[in-house]
KOLLUMGU-836487 format. One record per residue (C-alpha): residue number from 1; x, y, z. Coordinates in nm, 4 decimals. Example, Ala and Ser with C-alpha at 12.3 -4.5 7.8 and 13.67 -1.06 7.14 Angstrom:
<rec><num>1</num><xx>1.2300</xx><yy>-0.4500</yy><zz>0.7800</zz></rec>
<rec><num>2</num><xx>1.3670</xx><yy>-0.1060</yy><zz>0.7140</zz></rec>
end
This chain:
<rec><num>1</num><xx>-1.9080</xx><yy>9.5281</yy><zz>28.0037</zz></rec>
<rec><num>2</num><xx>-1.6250</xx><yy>9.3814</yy><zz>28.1599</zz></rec>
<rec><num>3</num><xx>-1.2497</xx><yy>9.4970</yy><zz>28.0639</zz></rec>
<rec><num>4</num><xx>-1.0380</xx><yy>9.1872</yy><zz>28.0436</zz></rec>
<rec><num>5</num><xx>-0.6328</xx><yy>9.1962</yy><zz>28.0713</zz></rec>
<rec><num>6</num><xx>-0.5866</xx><yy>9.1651</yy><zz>27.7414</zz></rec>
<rec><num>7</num><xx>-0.7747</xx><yy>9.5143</yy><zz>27.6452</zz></rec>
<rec><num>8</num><xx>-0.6207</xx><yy>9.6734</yy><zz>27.9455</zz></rec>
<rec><num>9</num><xx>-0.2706</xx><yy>9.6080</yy><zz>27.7673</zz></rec>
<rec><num>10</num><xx>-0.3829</xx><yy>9.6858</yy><zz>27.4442</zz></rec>
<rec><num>11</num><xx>-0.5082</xx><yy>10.0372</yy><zz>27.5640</zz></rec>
<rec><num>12</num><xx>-0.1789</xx><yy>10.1191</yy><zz>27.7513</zz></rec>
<rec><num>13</num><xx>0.0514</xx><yy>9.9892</yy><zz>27.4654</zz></rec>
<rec><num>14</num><xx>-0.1699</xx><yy>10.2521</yy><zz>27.2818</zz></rec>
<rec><num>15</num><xx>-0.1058</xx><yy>10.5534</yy><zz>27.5337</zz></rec>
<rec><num>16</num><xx>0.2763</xx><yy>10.4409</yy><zz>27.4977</zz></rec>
<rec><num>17</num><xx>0.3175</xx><yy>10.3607</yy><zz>27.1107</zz></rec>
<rec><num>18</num><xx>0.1142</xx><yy>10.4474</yy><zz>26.8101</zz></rec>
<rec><num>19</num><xx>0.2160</xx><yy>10.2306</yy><zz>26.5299</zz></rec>
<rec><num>20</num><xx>0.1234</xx><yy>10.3256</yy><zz>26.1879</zz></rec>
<rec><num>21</num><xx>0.2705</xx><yy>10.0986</yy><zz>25.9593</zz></rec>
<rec><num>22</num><xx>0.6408</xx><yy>10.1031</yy><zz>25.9849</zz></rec>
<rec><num>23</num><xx>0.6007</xx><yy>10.4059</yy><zz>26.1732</zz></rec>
<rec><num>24</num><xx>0.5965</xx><yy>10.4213</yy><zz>26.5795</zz></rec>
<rec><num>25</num><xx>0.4927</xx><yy>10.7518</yy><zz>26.7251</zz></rec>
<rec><num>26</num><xx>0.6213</xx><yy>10.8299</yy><zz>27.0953</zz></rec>
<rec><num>27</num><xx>0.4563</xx><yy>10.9614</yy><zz>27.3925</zz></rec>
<rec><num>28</num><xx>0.7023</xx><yy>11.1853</yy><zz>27.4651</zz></rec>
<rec><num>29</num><xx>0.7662</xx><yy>11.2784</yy><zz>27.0592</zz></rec>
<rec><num>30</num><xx>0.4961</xx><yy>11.4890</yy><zz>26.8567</zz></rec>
<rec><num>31</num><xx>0.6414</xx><yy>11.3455</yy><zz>26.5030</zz></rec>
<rec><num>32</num><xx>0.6449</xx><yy>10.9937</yy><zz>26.3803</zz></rec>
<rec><num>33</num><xx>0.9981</xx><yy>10.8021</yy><zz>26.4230</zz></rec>
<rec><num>34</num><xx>1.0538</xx><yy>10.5011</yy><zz>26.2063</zz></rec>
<rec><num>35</num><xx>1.2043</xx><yy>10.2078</yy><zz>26.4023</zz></rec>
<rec><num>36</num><xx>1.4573</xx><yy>10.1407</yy><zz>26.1945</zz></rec>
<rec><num>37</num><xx>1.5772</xx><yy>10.5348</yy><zz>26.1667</zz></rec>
<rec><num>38</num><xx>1.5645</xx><yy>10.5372</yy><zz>26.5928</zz></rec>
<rec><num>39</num><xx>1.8155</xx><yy>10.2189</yy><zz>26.5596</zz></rec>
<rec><num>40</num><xx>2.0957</xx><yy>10.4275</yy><zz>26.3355</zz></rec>
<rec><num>41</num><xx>1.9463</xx><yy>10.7869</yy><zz>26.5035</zz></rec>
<rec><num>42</num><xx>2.3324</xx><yy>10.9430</yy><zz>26.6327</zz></rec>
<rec><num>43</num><xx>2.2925</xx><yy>11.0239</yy><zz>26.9607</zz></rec>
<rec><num>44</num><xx>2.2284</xx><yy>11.4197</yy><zz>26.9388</zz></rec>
<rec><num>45</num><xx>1.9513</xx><yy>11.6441</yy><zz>26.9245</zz></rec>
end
């Protein structure tokens, strides 16, 4: 089995970004942020 650029992208867009519909989940966040909400997110904690 040989792993071809293509899957080696496709895993580490995976460890980056879970999309789930409209829905991206983070790395770094343990919740799911919607793309659009991230956009118009103020900038605070």
């Amino acid at each position: 089995m040989s792993q071809t650029k293509k899957s080696t992208q496709e895993d580490f867009s995976k460890k980056k970004k879970k999309k789930l519909g409209n829905f991206v989940i983070d790395e770094d966040s343990d919740y799911p942020v919607h793309e659009e909400y991230v956009k118009e997110r103020p900038t605070k904690n």
